[in-house]
Every structure is written in C-alpha cells, then in structure tokens.
C-alpha positions in Angstrom: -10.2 2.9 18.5 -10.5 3.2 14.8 -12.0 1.2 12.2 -9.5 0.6 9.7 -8.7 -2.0 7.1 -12.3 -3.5 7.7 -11.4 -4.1 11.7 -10.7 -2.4 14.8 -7.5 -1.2 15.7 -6.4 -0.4 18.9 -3.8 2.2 18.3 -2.9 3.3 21.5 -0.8 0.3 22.2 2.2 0.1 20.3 4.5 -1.6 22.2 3.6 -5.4 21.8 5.4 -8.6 22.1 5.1 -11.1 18.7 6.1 -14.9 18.6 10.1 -15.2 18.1 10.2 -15.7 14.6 11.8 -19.0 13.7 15.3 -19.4 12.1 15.0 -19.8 8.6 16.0 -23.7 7.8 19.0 -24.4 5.2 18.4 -24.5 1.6 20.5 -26.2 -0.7 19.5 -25.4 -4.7 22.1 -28.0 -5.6 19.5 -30.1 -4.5 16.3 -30.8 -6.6 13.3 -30.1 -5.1 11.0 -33.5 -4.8 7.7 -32.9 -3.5 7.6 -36.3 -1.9 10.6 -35.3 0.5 9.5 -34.9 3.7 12.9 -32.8 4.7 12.1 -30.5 1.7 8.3 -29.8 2.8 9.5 -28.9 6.3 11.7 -26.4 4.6 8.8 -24.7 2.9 6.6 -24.8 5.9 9.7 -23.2 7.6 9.8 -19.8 5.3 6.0 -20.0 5.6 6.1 -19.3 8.8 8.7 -16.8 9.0 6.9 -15.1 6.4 3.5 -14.6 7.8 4.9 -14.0 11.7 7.5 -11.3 9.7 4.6 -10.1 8.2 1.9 -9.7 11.1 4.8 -8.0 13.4 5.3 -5.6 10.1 1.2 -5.2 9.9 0.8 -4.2 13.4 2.8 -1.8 13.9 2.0 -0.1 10.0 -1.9 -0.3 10.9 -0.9 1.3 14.4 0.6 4.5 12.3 -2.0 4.8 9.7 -4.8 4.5 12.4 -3.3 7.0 14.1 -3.0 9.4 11.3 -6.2 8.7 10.4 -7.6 9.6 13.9 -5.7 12.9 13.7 -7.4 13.8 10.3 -10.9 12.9 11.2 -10.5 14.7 14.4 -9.1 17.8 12.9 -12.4 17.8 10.7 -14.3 17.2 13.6 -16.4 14.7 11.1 -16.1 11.5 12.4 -15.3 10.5 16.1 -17.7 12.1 18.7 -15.1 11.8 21.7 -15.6 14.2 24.4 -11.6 16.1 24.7 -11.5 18.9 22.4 -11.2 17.3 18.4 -8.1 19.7 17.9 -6.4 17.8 20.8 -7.0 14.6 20.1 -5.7 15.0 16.5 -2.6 16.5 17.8 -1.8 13.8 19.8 -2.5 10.9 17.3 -0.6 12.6 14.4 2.6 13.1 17.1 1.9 9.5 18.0 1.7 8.4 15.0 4.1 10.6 13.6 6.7 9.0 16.4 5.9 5.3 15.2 6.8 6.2 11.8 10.0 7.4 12.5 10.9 4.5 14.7 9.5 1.9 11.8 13.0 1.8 10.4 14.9 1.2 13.7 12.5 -0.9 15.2 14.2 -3.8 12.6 10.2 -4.9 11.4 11.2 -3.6 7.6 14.4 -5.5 7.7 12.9 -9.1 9.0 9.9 -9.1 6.8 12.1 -8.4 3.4 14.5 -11.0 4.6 11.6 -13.4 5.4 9.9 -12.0 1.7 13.2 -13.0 0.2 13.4 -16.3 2.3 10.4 -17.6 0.5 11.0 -16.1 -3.0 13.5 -18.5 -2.9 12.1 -21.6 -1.6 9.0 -20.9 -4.5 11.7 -20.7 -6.9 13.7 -23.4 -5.9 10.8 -25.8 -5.5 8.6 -24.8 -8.6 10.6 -23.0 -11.0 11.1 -25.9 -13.2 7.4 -26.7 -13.4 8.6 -30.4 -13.2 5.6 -32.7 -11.6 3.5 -29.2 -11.3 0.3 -31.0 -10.9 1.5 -33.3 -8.3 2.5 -30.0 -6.2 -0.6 -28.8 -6.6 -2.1 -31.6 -4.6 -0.3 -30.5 -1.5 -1.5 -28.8 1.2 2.1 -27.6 1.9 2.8 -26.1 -1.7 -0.8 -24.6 -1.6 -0.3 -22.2 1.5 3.2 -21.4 0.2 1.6 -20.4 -2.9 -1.9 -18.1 -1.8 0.7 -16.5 1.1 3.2 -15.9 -1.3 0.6 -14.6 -4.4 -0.1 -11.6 -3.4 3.5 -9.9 -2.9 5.0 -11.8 -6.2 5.2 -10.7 -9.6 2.8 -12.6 -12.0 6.4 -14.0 -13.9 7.5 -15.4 -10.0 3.9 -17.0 -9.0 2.9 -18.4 -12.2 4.6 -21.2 -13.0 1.3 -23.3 -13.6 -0.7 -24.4 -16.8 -4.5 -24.5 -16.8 -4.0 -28.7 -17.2 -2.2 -28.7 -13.8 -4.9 -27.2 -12.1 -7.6 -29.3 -13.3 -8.1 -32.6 -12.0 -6.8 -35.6 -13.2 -9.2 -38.7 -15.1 -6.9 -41.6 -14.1 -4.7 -40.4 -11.8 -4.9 -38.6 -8.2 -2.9 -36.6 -6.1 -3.1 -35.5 -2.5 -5.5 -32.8 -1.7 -7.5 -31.4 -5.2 -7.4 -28.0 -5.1 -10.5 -26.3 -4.3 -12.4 -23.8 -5.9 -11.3 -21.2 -3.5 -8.1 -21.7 -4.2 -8.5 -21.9 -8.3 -9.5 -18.8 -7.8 -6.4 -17.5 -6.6 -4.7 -19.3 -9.3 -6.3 -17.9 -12.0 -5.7 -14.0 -10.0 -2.2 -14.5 -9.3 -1.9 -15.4 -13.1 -3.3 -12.4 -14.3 -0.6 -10.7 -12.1 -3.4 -8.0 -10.2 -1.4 -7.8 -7.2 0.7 -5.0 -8.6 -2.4 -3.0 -9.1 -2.6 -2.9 -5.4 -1.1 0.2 -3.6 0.0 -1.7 -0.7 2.2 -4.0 -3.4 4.7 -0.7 -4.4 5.3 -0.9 -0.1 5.1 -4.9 0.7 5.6 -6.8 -2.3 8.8 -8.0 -4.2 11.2 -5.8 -4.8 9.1 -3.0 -2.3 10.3 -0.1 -1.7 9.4 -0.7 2.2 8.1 3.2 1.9 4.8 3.3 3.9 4.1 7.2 3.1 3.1 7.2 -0.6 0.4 4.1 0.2 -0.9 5.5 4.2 -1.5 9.2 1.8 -3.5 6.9 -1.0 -5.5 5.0 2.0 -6.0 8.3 4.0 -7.4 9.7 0.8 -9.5 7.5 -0.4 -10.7 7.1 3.6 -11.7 11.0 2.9 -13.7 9.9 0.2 -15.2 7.2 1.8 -13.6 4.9 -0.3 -11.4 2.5 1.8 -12.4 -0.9 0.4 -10.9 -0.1 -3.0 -7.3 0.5 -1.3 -7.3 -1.9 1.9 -5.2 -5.2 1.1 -7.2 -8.3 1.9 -4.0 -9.6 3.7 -4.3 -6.6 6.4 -7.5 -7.3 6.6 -7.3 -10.9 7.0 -4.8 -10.6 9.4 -6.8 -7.8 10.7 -10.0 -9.5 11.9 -7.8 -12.6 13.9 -7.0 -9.7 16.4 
C-alpha cells in the first residue's frame, strides 16, 4: 500500500473490472442547443458520464503505475516503508510491476476511451454554450453545472470560458433554477483564469494531451523525493482517489 495522491492505493491489484461505459448519445450541431430541452440535457448528462467512468478506468490503472514506481524508489532508499523482505527486493518487483503496467497502458484501450470520451464532451460544451446565448439561464442548471466543474479542469481557458461576470451573479427580478453556489463561483472564476494548464497532469490528461504519462509520474516521483507531492497531485486523482 502506498499513500499517493492524498489516498491509499492498493497497487498490487491491477486487474479490475469498471462499469461498461455507456454509448455516447447522438449529437446533432444542426440543432440549437436550448437549455429547456429535456432530450438535449440527457445528451449532456450522457458525455458526463462517459467522461468521468473513461476517466476513473484511465486513473486507476495510472495511479497503480506510479504507486508502484514510487514503492520501487522508496524501497531502493530504504527511507520510507519498513516492510520486512529485503528493500532491494521489494523495489525490484514494484518497478517490473510497474514497469509491466506501463507498457500495457497503451494496449489495454484506457488512453484511447478516455480521449474519445474527452472529445465526446468538448463537443457537447461547445455545442451547448459556445454561443453564450441565454448563459445565465445555463448557469441555473444543475446539468450544465457538472458538465462544466468536470470538464474545467482538462479545457483550455478559451474552451471553458464562455461566461461574463453578469451571468454568474444573481439575478434582481428574475430567477433561474439552481443559483450557483459559492463553491462553484469559485471554479468559475479559476477556470477563467485558465490555471489548469499550469498543472503537470494537464500536458498528460487535458485537451489536446499528449496521453504521455512518463514526463508527469518523473515530476510527481520528484517532487515525492522532496516531499513535495501536494504541489503536483491533481485534485481530480485525488477526488477520485478518496471514493475508493
């Protein structure tokens, strides 16, 4: 077990069964989007869903690798684990482990579903909120939120922010469906000051990725060196992380 991303990782088990992820419903962009369709929410609730099953599958097995080459270093120092089998053993077999999962992450098809599902709901943002028309009204639903805080963090600032400050405020006359919360404001404002490319994990995960897990595990197993983890581990890992 190794404590990784803010959680515990089990990294002896690699071979797991995830949910069947959904097929990914029909869009028509000859359509306008109207946030009041019903048809047209399921469709973003659809690519949601792809998305973040695509994604925990993808997490998984990523976090099983880097755990294991982390387990290899700290046992090769000796530093960290106090296990009884000699250190020099134990990191042998985590880095050939681990060095086994990495070259099975391209044929094991996880790369290839989670860019499609990526892609899936790239386009759904776009084609729902490209053309800021009624932005504050989308705002107010719940469906539009999630798409938007799953989507933030692998989307360039230019995709994600489509929003003024006057649609996230709340209205004097008027009301929409669910007011956004402060929480999520806070996202708003981040996502609009396009951070998410400053994370390391973004060159690997995010739009137009490179789906290269090397360069980022060598900046995480680094900075876990140094002691420093919390200043490379993505909140999404980690969120996804601690459900386990």
């Amino acid at each position: 077990m190794l404590k990784a991303f803010g959680s515990m990782v089990n990294y002896t088990t690699s071979f797991f069964k995830t949910a069947p992820i959904p097929p990914s419903i029909k869009l028509d962009t000859s359509t306008a989007f109207d946030y009041r369709n019903s048809s047209h929410i399921e469709i973003i609730k659809n690519r949601v869903l792809r998305f973040k099953q695509a994604q925990a599958a993808l997490f998984h097995y990523d976090n099983q690798i880097i755990g294991a080459l982390a387990v290899s270093a700290a046992s090769w120092t000796g530093g960290i684990l106090p296990l009884p089998l000699p250190l020099w053993t134990i990191s042998l077999a985590s880095c050939g482990y681990g060095c086994y999962l990495l070259g099975n992450r391209t044929n094991s098809g996880l790369t290839t579903q989670y860019r499609e599902a990526l892609n899936d709901l790239l386009d759904v943002y776009t084609w729902s909120m490209s053309n800021k028309k009624h932005t504050w009204y989308k705002l107010g639903v719940l469906e539009i939120q999630e798409m938007i805080t799953t989507l933030g963090p692998w989307a360039k600032k230019d995709t994600i922010a489509v929003w003024e400050e006057r649609d996230v405020v709340a209205g004097t006359f008027t009301s929409r469906g669910i007011e956004p919360s402060e929480k999520l404001k806070a996202k708003l404002k981040e996502f609009a000051e396009g951070t998410a490319i400053n994370n390391i994990w973004f060159s690997v995960y995010g739009q137009d990725g490179t789906d290269n897990l090397i360069p980022a595990a060598n900046a995480y197993l680094k900075e876990l060196a140094l002691g420093s983890v919390k200043k490379c581990a993505p909140d999404a890992v980690t969120a996804f992380l601690k459900l386990q």
